[in-house]
C-alpha positions as a Markdown table, in Angstrom:
| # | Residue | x | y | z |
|---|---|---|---|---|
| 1 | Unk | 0.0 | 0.0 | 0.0 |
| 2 | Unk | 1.6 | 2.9 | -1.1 |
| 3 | Unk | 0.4 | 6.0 | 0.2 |
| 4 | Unk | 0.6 | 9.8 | -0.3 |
| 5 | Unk | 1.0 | 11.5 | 3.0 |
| 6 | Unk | 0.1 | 15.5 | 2.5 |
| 7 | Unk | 0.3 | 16.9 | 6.0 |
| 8 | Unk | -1.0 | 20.6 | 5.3 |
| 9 | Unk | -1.2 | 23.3 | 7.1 |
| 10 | Unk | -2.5 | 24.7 | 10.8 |
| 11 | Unk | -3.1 | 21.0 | 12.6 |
| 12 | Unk | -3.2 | 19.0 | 9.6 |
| 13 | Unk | 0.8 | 18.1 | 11.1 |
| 14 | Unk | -0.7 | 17.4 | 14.3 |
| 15 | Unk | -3.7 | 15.2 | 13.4 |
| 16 | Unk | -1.7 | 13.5 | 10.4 |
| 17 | Unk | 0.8 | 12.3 | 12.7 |
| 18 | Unk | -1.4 | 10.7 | 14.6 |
| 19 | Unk | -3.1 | 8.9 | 11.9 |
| 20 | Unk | 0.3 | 8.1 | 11.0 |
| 21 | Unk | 1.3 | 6.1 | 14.5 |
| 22 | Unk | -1.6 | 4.1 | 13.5 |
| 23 | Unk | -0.2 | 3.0 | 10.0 |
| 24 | Unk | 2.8 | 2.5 | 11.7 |
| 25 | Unk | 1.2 | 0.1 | 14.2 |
| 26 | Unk | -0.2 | -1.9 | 11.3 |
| 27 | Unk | 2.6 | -2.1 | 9.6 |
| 28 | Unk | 4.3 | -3.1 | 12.7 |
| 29 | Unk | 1.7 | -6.2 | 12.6 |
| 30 | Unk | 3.0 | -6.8 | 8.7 |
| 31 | Unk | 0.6 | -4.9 | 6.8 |
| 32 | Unk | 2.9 | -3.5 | 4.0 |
| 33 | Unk | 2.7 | -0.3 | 4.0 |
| 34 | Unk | 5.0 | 2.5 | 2.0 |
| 35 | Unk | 4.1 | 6.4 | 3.5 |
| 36 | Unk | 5.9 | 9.5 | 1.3 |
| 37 | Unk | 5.4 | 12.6 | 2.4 |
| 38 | Unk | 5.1 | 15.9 | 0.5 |
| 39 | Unk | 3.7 | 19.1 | 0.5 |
| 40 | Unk | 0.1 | 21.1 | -0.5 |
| 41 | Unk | -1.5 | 24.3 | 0.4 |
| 42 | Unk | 0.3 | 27.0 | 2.1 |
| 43 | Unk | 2.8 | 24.5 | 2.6 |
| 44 | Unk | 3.6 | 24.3 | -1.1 |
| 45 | Unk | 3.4 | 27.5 | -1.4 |
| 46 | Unk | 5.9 | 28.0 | 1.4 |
| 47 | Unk | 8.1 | 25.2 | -0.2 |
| 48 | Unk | 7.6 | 25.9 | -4.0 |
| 49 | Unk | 6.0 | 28.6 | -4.6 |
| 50 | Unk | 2.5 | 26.7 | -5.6 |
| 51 | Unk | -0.2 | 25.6 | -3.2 |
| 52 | Unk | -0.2 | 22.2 | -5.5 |
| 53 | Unk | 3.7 | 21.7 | -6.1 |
| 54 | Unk | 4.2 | 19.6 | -9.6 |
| 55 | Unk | 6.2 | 17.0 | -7.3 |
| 56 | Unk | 3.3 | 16.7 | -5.2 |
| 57 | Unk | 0.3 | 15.8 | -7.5 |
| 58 | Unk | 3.2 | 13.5 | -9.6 |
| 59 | Unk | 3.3 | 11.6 | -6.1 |
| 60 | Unk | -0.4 | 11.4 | -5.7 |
| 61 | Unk | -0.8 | 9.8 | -9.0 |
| 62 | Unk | 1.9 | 7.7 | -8.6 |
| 63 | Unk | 0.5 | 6.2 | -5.0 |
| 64 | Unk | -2.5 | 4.0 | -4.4 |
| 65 | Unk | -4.1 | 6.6 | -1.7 |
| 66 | Unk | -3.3 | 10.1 | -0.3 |
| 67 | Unk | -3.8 | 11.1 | 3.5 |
| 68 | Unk | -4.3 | 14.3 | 3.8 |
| 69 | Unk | -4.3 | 16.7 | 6.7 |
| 70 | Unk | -5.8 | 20.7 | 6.4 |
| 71 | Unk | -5.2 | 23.3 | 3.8 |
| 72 | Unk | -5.4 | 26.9 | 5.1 |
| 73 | Unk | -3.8 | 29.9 | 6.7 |
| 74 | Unk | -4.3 | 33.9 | 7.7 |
| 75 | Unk | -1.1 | 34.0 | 6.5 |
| 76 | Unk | -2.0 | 33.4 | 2.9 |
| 77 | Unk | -5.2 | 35.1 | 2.7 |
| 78 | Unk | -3.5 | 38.1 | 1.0 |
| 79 | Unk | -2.4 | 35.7 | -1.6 |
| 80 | Unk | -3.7 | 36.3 | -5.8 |
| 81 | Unk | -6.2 | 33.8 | -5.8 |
| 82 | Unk | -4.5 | 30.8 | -7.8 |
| 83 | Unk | -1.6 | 30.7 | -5.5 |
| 84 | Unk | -3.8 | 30.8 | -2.3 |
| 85 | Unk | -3.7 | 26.8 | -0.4 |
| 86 | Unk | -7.5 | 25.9 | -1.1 |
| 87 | Unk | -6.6 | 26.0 | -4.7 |
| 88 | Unk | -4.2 | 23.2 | -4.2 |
| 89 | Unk | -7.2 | 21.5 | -2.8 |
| 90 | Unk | -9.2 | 21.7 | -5.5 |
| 91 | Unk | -7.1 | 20.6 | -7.9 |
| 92 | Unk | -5.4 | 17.6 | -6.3 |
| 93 | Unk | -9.3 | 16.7 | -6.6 |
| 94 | Unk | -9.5 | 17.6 | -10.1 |
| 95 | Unk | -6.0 | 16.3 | -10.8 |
| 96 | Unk | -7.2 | 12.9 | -9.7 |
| 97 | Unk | -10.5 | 12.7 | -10.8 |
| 98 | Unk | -12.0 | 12.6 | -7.6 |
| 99 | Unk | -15.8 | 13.1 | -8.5 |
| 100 | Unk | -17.2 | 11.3 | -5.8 |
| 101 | Unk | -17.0 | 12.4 | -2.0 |
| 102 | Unk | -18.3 | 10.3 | 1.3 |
| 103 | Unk | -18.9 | 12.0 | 4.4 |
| 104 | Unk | -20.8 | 9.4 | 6.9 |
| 105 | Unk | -22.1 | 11.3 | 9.9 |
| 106 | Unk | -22.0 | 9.1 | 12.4 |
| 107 | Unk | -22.9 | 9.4 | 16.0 |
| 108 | Unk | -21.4 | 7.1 | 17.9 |
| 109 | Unk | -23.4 | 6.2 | 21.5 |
| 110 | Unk | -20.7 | 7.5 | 23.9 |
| 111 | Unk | -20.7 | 10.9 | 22.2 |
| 112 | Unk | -24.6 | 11.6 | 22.2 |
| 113 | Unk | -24.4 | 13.9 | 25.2 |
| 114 | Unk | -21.8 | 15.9 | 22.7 |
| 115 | Unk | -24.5 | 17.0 | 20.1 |
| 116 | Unk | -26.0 | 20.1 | 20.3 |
| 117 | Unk | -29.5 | 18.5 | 19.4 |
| 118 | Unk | -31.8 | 16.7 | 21.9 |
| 119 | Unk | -30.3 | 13.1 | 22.6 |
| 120 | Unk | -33.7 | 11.2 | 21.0 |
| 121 | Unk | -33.1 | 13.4 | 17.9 |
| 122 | Unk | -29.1 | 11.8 | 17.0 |
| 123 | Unk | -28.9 | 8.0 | 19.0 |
| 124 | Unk | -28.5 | 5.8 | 16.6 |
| 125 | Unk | -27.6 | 8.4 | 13.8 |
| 126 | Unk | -25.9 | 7.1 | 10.6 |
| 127 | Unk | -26.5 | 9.5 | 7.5 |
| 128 | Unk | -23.8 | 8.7 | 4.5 |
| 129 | Unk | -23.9 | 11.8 | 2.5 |
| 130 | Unk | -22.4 | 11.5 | -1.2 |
| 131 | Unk | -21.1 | 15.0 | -2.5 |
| 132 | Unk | -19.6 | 15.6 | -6.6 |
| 133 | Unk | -16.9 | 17.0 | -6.0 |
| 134 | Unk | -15.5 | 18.4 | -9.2 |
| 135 | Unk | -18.4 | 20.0 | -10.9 |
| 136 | Unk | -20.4 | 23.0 | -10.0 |
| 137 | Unk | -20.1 | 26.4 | -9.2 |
| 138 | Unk | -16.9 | 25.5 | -7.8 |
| 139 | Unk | -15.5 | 24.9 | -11.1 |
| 140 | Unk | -17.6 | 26.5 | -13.6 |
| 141 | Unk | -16.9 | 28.7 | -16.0 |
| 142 | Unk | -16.4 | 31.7 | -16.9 |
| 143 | Unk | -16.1 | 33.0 | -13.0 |
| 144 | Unk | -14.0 | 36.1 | -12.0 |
| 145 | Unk | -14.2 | 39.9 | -11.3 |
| 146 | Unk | -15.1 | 42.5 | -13.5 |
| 147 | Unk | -16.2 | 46.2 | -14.4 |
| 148 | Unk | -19.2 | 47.0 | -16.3 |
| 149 | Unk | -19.7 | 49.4 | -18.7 |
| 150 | Unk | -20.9 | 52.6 | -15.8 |
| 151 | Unk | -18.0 | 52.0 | -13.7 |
| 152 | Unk | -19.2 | 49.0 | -11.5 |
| 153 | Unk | -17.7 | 46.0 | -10.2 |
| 154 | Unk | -19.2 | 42.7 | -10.1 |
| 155 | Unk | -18.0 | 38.9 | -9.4 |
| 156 | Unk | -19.5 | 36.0 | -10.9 |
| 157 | Unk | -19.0 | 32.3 | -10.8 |
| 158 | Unk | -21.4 | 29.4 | -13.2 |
| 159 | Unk | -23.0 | 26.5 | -11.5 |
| 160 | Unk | -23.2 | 24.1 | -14.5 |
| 161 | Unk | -22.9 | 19.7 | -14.3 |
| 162 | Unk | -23.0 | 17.9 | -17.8 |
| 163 | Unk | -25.0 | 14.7 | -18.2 |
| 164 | Unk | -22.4 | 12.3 | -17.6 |
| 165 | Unk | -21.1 | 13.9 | -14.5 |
| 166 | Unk | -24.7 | 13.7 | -12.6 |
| 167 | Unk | -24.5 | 10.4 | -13.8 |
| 168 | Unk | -21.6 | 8.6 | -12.4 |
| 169 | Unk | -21.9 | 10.1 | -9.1 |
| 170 | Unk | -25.9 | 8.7 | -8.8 |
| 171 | Unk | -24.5 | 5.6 | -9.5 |
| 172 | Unk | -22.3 | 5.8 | -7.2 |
| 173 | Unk | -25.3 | 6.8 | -4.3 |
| 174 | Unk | -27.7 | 4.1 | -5.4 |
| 175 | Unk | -24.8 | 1.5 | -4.9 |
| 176 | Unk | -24.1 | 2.6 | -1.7 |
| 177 | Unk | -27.5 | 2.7 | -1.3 |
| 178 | Unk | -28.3 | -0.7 | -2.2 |
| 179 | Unk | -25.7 | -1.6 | 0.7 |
| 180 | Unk | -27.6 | 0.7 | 3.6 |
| 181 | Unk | -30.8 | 0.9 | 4.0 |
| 182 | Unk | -32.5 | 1.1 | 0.3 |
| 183 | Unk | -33.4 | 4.4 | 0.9 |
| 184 | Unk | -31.7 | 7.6 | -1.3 |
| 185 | Unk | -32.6 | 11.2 | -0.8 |
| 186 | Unk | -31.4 | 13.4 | -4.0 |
| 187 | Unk | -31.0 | 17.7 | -2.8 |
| 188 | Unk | -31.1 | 20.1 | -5.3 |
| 189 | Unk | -32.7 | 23.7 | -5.8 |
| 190 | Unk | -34.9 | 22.3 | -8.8 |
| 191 | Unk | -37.7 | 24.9 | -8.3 |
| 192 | Unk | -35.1 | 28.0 | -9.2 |
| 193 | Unk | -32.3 | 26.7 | -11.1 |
| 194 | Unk | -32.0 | 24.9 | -14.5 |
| 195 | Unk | -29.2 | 22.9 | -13.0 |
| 196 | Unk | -30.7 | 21.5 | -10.2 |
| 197 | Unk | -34.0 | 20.7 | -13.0 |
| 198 | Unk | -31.4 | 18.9 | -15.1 |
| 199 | Unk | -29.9 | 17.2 | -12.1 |
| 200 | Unk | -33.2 | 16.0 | -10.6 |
| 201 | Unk | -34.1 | 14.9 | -14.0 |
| 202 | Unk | -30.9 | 12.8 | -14.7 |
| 203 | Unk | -31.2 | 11.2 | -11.3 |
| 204 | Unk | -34.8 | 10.1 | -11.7 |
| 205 | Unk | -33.4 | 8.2 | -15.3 |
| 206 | Unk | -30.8 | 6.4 | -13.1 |
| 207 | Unk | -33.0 | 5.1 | -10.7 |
| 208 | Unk | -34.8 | 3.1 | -13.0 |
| 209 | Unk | -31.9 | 0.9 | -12.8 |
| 210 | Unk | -32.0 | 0.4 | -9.4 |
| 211 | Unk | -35.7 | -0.3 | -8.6 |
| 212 | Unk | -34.9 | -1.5 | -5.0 |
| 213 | Unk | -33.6 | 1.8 | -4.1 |
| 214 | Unk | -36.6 | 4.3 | -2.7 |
| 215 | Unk | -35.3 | 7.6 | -4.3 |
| 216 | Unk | -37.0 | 10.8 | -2.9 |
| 217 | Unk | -35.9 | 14.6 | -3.5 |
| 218 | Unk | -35.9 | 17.7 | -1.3 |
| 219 | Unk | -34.9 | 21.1 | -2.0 |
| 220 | Unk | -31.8 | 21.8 | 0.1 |
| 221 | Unk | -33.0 | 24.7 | 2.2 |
| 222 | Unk | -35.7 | 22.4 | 3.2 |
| 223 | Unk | -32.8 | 19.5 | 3.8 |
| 224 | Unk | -31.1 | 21.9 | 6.1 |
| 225 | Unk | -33.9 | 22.6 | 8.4 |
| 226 | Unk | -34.9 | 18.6 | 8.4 |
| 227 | Unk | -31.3 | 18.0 | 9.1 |
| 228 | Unk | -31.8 | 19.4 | 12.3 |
| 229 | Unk | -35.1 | 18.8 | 12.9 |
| 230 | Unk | -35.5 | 15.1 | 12.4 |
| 231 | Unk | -32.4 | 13.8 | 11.3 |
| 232 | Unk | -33.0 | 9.9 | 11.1 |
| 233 | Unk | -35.4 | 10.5 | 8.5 |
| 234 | Unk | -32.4 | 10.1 | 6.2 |
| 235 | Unk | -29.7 | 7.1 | 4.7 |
| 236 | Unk | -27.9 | 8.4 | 1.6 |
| 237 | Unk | -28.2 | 11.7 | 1.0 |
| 238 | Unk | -26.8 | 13.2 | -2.8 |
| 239 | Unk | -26.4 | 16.2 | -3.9 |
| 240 | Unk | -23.9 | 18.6 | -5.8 |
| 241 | Unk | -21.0 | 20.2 | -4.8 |
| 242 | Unk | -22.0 | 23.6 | -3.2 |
| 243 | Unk | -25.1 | 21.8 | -1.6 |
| 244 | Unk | -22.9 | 18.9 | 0.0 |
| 245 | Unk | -20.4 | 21.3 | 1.2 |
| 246 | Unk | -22.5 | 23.1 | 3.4 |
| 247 | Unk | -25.5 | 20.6 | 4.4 |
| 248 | Unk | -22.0 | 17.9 | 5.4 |
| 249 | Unk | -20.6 | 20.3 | 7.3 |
| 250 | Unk | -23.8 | 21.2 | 9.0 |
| 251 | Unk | -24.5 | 17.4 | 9.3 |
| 252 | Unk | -21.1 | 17.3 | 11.0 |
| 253 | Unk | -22.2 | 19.3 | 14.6 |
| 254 | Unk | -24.6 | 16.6 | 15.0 |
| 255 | Unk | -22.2 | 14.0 | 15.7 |
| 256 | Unk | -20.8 | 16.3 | 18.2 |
| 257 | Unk | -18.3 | 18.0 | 16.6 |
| 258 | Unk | -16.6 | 18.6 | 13.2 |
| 259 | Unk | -13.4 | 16.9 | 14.2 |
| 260 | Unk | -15.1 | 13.4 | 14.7 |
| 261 | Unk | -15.9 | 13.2 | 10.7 |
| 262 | Unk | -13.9 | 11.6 | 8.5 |
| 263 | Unk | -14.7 | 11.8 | 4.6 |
| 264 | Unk | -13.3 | 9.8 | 1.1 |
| 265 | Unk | -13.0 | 11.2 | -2.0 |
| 266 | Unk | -13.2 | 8.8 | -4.6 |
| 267 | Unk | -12.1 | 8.0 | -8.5 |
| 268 | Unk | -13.9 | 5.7 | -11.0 |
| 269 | Unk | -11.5 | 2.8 | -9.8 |
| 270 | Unk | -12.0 | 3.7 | -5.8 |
| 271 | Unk | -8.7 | 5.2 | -5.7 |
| 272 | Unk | -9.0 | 7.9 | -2.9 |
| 273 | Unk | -7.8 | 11.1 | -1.6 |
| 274 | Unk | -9.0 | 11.0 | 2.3 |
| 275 | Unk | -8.9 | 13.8 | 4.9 |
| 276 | Unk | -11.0 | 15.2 | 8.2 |
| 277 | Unk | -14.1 | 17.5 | 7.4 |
| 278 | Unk | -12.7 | 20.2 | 9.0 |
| 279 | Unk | -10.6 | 23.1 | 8.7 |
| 280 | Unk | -6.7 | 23.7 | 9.2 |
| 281 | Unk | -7.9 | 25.8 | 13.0 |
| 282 | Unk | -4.7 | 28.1 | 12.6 |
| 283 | Unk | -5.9 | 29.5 | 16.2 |
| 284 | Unk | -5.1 | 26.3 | 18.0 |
| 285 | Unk | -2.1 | 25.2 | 15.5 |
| 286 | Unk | 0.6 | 23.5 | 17.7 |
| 287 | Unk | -1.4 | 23.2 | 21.2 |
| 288 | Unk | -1.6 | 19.4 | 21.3 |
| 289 | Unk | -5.4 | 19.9 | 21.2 |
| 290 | Unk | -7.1 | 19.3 | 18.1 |
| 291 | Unk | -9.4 | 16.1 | 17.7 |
| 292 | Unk | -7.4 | 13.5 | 15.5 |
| 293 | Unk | -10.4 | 10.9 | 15.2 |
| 294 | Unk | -11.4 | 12.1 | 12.4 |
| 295 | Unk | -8.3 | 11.6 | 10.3 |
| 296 | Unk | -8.0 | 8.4 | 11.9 |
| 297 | Unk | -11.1 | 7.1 | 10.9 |
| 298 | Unk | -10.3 | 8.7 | 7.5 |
| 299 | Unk | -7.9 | 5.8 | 7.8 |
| 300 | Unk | -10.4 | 3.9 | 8.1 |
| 301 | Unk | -12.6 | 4.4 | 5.5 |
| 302 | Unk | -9.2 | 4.3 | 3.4 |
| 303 | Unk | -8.8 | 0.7 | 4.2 |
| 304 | Unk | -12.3 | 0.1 | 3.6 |
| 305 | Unk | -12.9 | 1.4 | 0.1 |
| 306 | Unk | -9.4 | 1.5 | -1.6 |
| 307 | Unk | -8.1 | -1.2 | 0.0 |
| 308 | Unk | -10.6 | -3.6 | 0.2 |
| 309 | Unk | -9.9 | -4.4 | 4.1 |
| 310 | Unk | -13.0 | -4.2 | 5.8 |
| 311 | Unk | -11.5 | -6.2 | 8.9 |
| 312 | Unk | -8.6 | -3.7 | 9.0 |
| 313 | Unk | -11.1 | -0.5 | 8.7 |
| 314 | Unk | -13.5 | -2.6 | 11.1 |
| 315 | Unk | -10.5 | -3.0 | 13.9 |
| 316 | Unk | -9.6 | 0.4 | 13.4 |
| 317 | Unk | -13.0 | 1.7 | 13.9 |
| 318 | Unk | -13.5 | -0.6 | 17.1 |
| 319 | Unk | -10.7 | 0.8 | 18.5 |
| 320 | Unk | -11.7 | 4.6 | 18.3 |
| 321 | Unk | -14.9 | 3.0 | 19.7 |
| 322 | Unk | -12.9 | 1.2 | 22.8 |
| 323 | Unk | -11.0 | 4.8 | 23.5 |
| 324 | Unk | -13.9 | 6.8 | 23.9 |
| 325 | Unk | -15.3 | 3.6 | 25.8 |
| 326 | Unk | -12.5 | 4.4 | 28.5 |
| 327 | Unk | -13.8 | 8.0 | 28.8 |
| 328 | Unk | -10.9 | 9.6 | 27.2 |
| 329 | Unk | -12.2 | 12.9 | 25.1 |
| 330 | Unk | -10.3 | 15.9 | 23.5 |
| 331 | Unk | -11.6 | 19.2 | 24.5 |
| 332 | Unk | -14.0 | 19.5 | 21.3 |
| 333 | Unk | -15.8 | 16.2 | 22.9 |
| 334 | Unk | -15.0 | 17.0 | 26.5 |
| 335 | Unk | -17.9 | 16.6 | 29.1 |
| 336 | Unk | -18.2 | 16.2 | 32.9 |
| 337 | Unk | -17.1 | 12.8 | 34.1 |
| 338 | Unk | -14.2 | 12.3 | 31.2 |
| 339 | Unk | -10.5 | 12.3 | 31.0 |
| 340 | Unk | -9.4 | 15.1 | 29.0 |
| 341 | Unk | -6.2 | 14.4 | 26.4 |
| 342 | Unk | -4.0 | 16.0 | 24.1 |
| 343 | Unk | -3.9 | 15.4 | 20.3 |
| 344 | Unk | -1.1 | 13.5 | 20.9 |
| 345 | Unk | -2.3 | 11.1 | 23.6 |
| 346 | Unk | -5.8 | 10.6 | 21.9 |
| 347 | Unk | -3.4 | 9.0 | 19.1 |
| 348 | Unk | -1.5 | 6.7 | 21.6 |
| 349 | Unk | -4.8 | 5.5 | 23.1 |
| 350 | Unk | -6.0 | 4.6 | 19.6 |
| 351 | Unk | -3.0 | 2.5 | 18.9 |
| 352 | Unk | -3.0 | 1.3 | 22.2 |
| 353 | Unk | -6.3 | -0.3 | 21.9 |
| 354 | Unk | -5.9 | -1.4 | 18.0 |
């Protein structure tokens, strides 16, 4: 298993090397594993000049997976626009071809007192939610800043998918689908935008080839207030790339916190790019307090869909599972009654109890 390690910026060192002790550990028990480290974000741009260094995405291509950390900075945010580290993001994920993106939000029973919704309303939660990931208004064009004719300025970005892109990722949802719960919710905006018409439309052709699969569709303002308000209601949710950037993360506080979601991004052939949901936190860089679950159960879902090792994914989940078991919690999951640990020391429980 050669893997892509892409550290990042803010935590991403911190919570990577955790995730890291992990591989170690299984390597340790003969799992034959080859990490190479490189840079991305404002780490490439500190190191090369470019928040996606040509070395770097040559590396990516070149391994079986990539692990990575946090892009991000306050540093950078004076940067020209190409050369700022979320751009490296976005194209390591064009660069791959990673169209697909799977964030399960998962609460896990131990952590239901962590949620900021009622405990009835998230025990037992398990919500898979399938984003595109290189389509969209994210990648449209033409997009920029301009004047007008009288003098004014205006910016504009194009949310457009073509056919075959809606396509492939619905397959990809009613497969998953097919091995949940049966049950697929497709979010869009399909009463304003000609997009979100085409994509509702495209998605109702697919599901004629998977007749097993209840498909169902909900405008995604409406998804965000039933996300909160009765969150069980969903399995697989799909949607595009704007839509599942926002309702995941939103998804993510009802776990308990952001930094307990781990997320795949996936190619045609299942070759991933895997990472935390959240952020690069610049304003608690190098404290030894970020959670690293996430990025270890990133791991996780690594083994699990590129790999093909569900009892390697399953041993690493159950021991996440057995840590916060033992009470131990970073502050982001802290409550009355627990022992509170470092970023560090949530990494040597994990391997600990692997």
């Amino acid at each position: 298993m050669k893997i892509a390690v892409l550290p990042g910026d803010g935590i991403g060192p911190e919570i990577v090397a955790q995730a890291a002790k992990v591989l170690d550990a299984l390597r340790r028990d003969g799992l034959k594993i080859e990490l190479e480290y490189a840079h991305i974000g404002g780490a490439g741009y500190d190191a090369a000049g470019d928040p996606l260094p040509d070395a770097t995405l040559k590396l990516a291509k070149e391994s079986d997976a990539v692990l990575l950390g946090a892009v991000g900075g306050y540093q950078y945010d004076t940067l020209a626009r190409p050369l700022r580290p979320e751009q490296g993001l976005l194209r390591i994920r064009k660069g791959l071809g990673l169209f697909a993106n799977l964030r399960p939000a998962l609460v896990y029973p131990e952590l239901v007192g962590s949620s900021s919704l009622k405990p009835e309303l998230v025990s037992g939660l398990d919500i898979m939610i399938l984003r595109e990931l290189t389509g969209d208004i994210y990648f449209g064009q033409p997009r920029g800043i301009r004047t007008l004719d009288n003098g004014e300025r205006e910016g504009f970005d194009t949310m457009r998918y073509s056919e075959s892109e809606i396509r492939r990722v619905a397959h990809v949802g009613f497969r998953i689908a097919m091995k949940r719960n049966k049950q697929m919710c497709s979010v869009d905006k399909a009463n304003v935008l000609d997009t979100s018409m085409f994509w509702r439309e495209i998605v109702t052709e697919v599901a004629k080839e998977y007749p097993a699969v209840a498909l169902s569709h909900m405008y995604v303002d409406n998804a965000a207030m039933q996300l909160v308000r009765a969150p069980k209601q969903f399995d697989v949710i799909l949607t595009g790339n704007i839509f599942g950037d926002i309702l995941s993360d939103e998804a993510s506080m009802l776990t308990g916190s952001i930094g307990m979601l781990p997320s795949a991004s996936l190619d045609a052939d299942n070759k991933g790019l895997y990472e935390p949901c959240h952020g690069s936190a610049p304003d608690i860089a190098g404290k030894d307090i970020a959670n690293p679950l996430a990025t270890i159960l990133s791991v996780a879902m690594m083994m699990r869909y590129t790999f093909a090792r569900l009892d390697i994914a399953q041993r690493i989940e159950t021991a996440v599972r057995k840590t916060l078991q033992q009470g131990l919690r970073t502050g982001d999951i802290a409550e009355a009654g627990k022992q509170k640990i470092g970023t560090a020391a949530m990494g040597d429980a994990i391997v600990k109890n692997l």
